[in-house]
C-alpha positions in Angstrom: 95.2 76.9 99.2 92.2 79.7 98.9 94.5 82.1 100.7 97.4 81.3 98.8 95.1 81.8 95.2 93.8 85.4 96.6 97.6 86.6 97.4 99.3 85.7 94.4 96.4 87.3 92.4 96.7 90.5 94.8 100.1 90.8 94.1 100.1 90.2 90.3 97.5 92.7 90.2 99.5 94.9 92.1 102.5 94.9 90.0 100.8 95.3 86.9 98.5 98.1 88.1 101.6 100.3 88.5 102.5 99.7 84.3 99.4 99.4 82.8 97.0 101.7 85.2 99.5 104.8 84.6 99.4 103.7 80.6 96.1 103.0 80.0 95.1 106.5 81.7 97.8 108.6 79.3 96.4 106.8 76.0 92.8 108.3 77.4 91.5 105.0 77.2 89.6 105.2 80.6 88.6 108.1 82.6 90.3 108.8 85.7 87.4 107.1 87.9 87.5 104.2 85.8 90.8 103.9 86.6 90.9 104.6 90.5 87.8 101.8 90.6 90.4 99.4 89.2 93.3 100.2 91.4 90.4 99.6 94.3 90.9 95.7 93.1 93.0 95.5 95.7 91.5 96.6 98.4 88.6 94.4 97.2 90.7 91.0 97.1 92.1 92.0 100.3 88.9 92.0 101.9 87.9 89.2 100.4 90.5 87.0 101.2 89.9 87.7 105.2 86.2 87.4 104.7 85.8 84.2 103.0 88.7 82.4 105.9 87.5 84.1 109.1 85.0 81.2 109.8 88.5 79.1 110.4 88.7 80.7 113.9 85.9 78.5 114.7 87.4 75.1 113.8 88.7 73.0 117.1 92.4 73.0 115.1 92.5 76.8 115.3 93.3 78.6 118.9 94.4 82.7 118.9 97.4 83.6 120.2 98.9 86.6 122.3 100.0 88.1 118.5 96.2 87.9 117.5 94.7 89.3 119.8 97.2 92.8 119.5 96.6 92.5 116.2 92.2 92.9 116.3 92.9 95.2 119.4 94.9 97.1 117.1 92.4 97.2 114.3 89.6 98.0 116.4 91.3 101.1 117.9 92.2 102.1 113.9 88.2 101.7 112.8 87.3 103.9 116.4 89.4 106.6 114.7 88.3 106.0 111.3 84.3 106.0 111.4 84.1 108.5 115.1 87.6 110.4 114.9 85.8 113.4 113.8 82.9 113.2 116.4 85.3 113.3 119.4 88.1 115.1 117.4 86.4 117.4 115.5 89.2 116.5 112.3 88.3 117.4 108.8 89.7 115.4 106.7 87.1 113.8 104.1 86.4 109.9 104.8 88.6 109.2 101.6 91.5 110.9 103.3 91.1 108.7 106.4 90.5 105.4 104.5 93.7 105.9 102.8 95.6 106.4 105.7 93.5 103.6 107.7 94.4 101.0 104.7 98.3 101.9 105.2 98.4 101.7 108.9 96.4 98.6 109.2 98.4 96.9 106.7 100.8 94.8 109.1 98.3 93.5 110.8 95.9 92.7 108.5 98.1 90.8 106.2 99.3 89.0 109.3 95.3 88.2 109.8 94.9 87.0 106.7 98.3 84.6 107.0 97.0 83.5 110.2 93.5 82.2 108.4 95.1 80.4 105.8 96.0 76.7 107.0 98.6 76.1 105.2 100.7 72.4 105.1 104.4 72.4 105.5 104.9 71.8 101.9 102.4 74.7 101.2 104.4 77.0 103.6 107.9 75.9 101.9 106.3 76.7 98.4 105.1 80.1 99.5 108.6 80.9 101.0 109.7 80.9 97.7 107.5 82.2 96.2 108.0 85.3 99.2 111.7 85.3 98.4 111.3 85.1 94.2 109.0 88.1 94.7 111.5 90.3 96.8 114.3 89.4 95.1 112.9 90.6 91.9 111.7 93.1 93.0 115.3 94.1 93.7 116.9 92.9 91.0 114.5 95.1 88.3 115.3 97.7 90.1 119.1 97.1 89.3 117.8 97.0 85.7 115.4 100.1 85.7 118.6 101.7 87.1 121.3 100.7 84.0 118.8 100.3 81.3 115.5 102.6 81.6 116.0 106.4 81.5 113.5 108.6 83.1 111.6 109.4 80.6 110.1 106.0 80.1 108.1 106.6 83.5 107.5 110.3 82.6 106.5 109.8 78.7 105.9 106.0 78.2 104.2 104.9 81.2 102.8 108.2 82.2 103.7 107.8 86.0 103.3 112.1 86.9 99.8 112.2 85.5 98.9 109.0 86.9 99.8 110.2 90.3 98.5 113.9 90.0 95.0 112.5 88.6 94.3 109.1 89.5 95.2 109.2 93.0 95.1 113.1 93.7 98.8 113.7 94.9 100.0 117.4 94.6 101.9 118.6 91.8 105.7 120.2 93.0 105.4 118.5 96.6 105.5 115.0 95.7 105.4 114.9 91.5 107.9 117.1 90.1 108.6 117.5 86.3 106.6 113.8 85.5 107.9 112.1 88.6 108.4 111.3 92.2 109.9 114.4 94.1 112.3 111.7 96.1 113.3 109.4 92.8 116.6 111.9 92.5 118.8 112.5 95.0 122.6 112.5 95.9 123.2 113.0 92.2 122.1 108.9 91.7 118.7 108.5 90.9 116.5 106.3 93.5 115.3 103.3 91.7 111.6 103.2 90.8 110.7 99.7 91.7 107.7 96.8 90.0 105.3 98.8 92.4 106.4 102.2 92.1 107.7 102.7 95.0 110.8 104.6 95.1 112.2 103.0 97.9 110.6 99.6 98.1 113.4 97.3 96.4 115.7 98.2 99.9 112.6 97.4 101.9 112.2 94.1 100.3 115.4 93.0 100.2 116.5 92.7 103.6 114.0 89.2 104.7 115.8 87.6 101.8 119.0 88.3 103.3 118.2 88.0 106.4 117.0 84.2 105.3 120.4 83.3 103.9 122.3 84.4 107.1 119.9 82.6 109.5 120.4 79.4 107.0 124.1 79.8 107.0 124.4 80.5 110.8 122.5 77.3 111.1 124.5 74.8 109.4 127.1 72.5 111.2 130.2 71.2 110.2 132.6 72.0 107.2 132.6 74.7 104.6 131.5 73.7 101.4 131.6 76.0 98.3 128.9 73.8 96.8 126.7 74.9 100.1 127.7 78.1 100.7 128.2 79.5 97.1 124.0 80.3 95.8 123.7 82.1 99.4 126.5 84.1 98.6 125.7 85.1 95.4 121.8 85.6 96.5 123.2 87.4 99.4 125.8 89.7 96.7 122.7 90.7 94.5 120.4 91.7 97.2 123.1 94.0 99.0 123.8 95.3 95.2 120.3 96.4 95.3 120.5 97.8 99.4 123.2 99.9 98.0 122.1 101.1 94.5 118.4 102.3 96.7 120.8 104.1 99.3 117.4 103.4 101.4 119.6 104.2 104.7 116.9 102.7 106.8 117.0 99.2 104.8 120.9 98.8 105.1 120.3 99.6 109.0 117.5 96.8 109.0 119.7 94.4 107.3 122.3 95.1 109.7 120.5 94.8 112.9 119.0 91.9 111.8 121.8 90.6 111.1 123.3 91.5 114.7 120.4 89.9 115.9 120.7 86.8 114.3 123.6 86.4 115.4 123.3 87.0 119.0 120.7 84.2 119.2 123.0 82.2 117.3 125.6 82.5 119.9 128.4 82.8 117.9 129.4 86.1 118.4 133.0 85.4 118.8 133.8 83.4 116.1 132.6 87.2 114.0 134.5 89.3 115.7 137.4 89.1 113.7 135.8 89.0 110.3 133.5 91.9 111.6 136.7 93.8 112.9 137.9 93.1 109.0 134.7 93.8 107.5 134.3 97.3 108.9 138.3 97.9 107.9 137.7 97.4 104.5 134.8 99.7 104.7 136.2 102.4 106.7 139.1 102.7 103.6 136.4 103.1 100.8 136.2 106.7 99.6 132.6 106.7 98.5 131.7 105.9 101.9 132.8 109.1 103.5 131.0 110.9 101.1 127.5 109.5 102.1 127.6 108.2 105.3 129.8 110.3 107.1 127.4 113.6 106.4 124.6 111.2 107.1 126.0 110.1 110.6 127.0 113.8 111.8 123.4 114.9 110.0 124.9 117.1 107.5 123.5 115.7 104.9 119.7 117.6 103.8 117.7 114.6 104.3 119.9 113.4 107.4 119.3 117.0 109.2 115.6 116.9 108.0 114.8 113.3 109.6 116.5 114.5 113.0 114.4 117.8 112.8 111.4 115.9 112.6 112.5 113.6 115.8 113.4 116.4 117.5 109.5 118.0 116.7 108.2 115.1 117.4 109.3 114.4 120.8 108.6 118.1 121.9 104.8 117.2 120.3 104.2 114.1 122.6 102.2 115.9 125.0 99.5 117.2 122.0 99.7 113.7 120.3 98.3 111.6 123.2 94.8 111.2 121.6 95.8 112.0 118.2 94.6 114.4 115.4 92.2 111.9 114.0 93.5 109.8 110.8 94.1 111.8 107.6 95.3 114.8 109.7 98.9 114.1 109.5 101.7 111.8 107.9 102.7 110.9 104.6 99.3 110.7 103.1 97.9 113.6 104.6 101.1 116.0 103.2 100.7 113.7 99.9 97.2 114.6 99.3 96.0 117.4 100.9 99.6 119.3 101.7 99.4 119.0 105.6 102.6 119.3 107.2 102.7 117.9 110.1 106.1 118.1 111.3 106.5 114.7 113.0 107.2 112.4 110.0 110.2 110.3 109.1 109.3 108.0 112.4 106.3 105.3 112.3 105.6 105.5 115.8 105.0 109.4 115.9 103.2 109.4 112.5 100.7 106.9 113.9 100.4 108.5 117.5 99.7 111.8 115.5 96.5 110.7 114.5 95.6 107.7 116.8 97.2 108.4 119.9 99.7 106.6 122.4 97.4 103.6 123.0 97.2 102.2 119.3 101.6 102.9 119.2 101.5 100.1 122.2 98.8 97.7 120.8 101.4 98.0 117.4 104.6 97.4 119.6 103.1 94.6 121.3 101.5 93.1 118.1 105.5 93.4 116.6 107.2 91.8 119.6 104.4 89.1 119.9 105.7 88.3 116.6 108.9 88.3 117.0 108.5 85.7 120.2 106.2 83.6 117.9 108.7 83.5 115.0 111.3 82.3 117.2 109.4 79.7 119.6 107.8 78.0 115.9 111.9 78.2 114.6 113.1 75.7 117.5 109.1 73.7 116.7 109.6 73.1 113.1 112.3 70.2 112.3 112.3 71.3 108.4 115.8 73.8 108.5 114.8 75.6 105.5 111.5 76.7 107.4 113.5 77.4 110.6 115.6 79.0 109.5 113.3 81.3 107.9 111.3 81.7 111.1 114.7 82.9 112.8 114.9 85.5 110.3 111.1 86.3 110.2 111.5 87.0 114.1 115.1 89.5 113.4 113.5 91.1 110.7 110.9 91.8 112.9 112.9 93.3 115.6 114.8 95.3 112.5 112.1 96.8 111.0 110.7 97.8 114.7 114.2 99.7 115.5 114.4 101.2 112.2 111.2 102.9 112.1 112.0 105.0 114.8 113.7 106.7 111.7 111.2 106.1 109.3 107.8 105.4 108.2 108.8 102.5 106.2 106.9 100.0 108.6 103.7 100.5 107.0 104.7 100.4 103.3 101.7 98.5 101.8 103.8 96.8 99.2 107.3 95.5 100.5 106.3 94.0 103.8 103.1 93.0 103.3 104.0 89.3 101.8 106.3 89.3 105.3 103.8 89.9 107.6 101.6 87.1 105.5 104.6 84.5 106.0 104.7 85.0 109.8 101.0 84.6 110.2 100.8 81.8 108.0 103.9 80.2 109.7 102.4 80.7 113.2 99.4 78.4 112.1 101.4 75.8 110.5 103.8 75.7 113.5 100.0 75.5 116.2 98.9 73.1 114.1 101.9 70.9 113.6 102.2 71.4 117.6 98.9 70.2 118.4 98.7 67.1 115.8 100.0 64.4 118.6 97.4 65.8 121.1 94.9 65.4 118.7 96.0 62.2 117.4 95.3 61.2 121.2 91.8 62.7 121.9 90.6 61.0 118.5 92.0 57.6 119.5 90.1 58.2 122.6 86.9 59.0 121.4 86.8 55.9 119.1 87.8 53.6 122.1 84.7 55.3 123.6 82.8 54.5 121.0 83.8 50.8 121.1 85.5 50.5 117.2 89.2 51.2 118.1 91.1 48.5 117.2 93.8 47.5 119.2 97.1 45.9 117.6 97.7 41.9 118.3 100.4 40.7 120.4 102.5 39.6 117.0 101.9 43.2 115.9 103.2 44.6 119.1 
């Protein structure tokens, strides 16, 4: 319940950060250090929360998995390059730099850790399930309302979002703050949705598990339709693709739709979707608005669509000078962010992270995802609660998704959207070991009291 307590409180503190931090800082009612201690509170509870539950790998109840053990191999390799990258690299970023970047690529797996520490019952897991799919789901939906009912200007002038970024956390003004805002929050003519944790972007990432939940539920279920069943998953399911669309976050709708295919595949009812997918796609292919966004991204016409192929294209020429990496701050989104280094290899997780780690963290990361994955889906056919499984099916697609997609973008270590996933799926692997384990356990302590001469057997009557 510890565990639970910390996340909640990181979260909350994390949403409101992004109002009142920027706010405070434009009524000049703390200094801009002031401020960047407080948005450390984070960081702080973060650490905390792993801290205070890493003496629960000791107890007998508690036994690391495959998943784990990519995950501290993976973290290891991330503090080699943060503390002696620039002994054996001779980089130059500043340690700031390369804590900022650290924090981001670490942030799978060490919300995952800190899941994985917190023993959590199945009601405790059920509770935090929704309380995983409230959070996403708003998250989407406010952006559907900061889209029809906030105009710019309340980020710009109210809120104070450009001098919070340009000050407070030292991004360059014209490359990623333009005019009072994010560089990327207009584009295609519709402006990107600015979501609770001011992230452009993040109401598309965050949307897709809670979709993907409702599919794996309904794929699930046996027998009749029923409108009384099938209606709140349809509507949840309505809202949250409202929001996919209304973000135009390209790499989200392919997650969702991946995951979906994936779902369904281990389903194995991919006939009975033919048909309706045959329909589905139909209907699509005969909306106008489609043509005029997808087509130009799908031939790479499009500015952002030719960019994010450019990139690939760099990056896979680069390969041979990424091997060992640049050391961490030397290139990705941070390091173009804050100190304007183009490094030509972005718009793809796996290159951004071999550009300053090197091949062997990008296969201690792969391994950690599909690890994962397998988990998800071995605790899904564990767990007899269908709620839970179901979510585990999707935790494991998602998974899979968000591995696929960020070959075309950097998305998989967003801090915010998929760090209350990663949490769930090390938090469900626990519950589902533990669950697993309770018969054996039940034995060995029945032993060890017969041992001890004070079992009591049952009478003949009670037999």
């Amino acid at each position: 319940m510890m565990g639970l307590v910390l996340l909640c409180t990181y979260f909350t503190w994390l949403g409101l950060q992004n109002f009142l931090l920027p706010w405070i800082y434009r009524q000049q009612l703390l200094p801009a250090s002031a401020v960047g201690v407080l948005m450390a509170g984070k960081e702080v509870i973060l650490g905390a929360g792993i801290v205070l539950l890493l003496p629960r790998t000791f107890r007998w109840d508690w036994r690391a998995n495959a998943a784990d053990r990519f995950a501290v191999a993976y973290l290891l390799g991330l503090a080699v390059y943060l503390f002696w990258g620039p002994a054996f690299l001779h980089s130059t970023a500043p340690l700031a730099l390369r804590a900022i970047s650290a924090r981001s690529l670490a942030s799978p797996a060490l919300f995952y850790v800190w899941g994985r520490l917190c023993f959590l019952s199945l009601r405790e897991l059920r509770r935090f399930l929704w309380f995983l799919i409230g959070l996403q789901t708003a998250i989407a939906l406010f952006g559907i309302l900061e889209w029809l009912f906030l105009p710019a200007t309340f980020w710009s002038d109210t809120v104070g979002v450009g001098a919070f970024l340009l000050d407070v956390k030292g991004m360059m003004e014209n490359q990623n703050v333009v005019a009072g805002l994010p560089s990327n929050m207009f584009q295609f003519g519709i402006r990107r949705l600015l979501s609770t944790y001011g992230d452009p972007l993040a109401m598309g990432i965050a949307s897709v598990f809670p979709l993907l939940l409702c599919v794996a539920w309904l794929l699930r279920r046996r027998g009749p339709w029923r409108w009384s069943i099938h209606l709140p998953c349809g509507m949840a399911a309505a809202a949250i693709g409202t929001a996919l669309v209304l973000t135009i976050g390209r790499e989200s709708i392919a997650a969702a739709g991946l995951g979906i295919a994936v779902l369904v595949w281990r389903s194995g009812k991919q006939q009975r979707f033919v048909v309706s997918l045959s329909l589905l796609l139909l209907c699509l292919a005969m909306l106008p608005v489609l043509w005029s966004y997808v087509a130009p991204t799908l031939t790479f016409r499009e500015a952002s669509a030719a960019t994010h192929l450019r990139f690939l294209q760099t990056g896979w020429e680069r390969i041979p000078t990424m091997l060992a990496g640049k050391g961490l701050g030397e290139a990705g989104g941070w390091a173009f962010s804050l100190a304007g280094v183009e490094s030509e290899v972005g718009e793809n997780s796996y290159f951004e992270l071999m550009s300053q780690t090197g091949i062997i963290t990008v296969a201690l990361l792969v391994g950690f995802l599909i690890t994962v994955a397998v988990r998800s889906w071995r605790a899904a056919g564990a767990v007899g609660d269908p709620w839970i499984s179901a979510a585990f099916l999707a935790a494991g697609a998602h998974v899979i998704a968000r591995s696929l997609s960020g070959i075309f973008s950097p998305s998989l270590f967003g801090v915010v959207p998929l760090a209350s996933f990663f949490f769930f799926c090390g938090a469900g692997s626990t519950t589902a070991q533990r669950a697993a384990r309770r018969p054996y356990l039940l034995v060995r302590r029945v032993r060890l009291l017969w041992q001890e001469g004070t079992a009591v057997l049952p009478s003949a009557s009670q037999r």
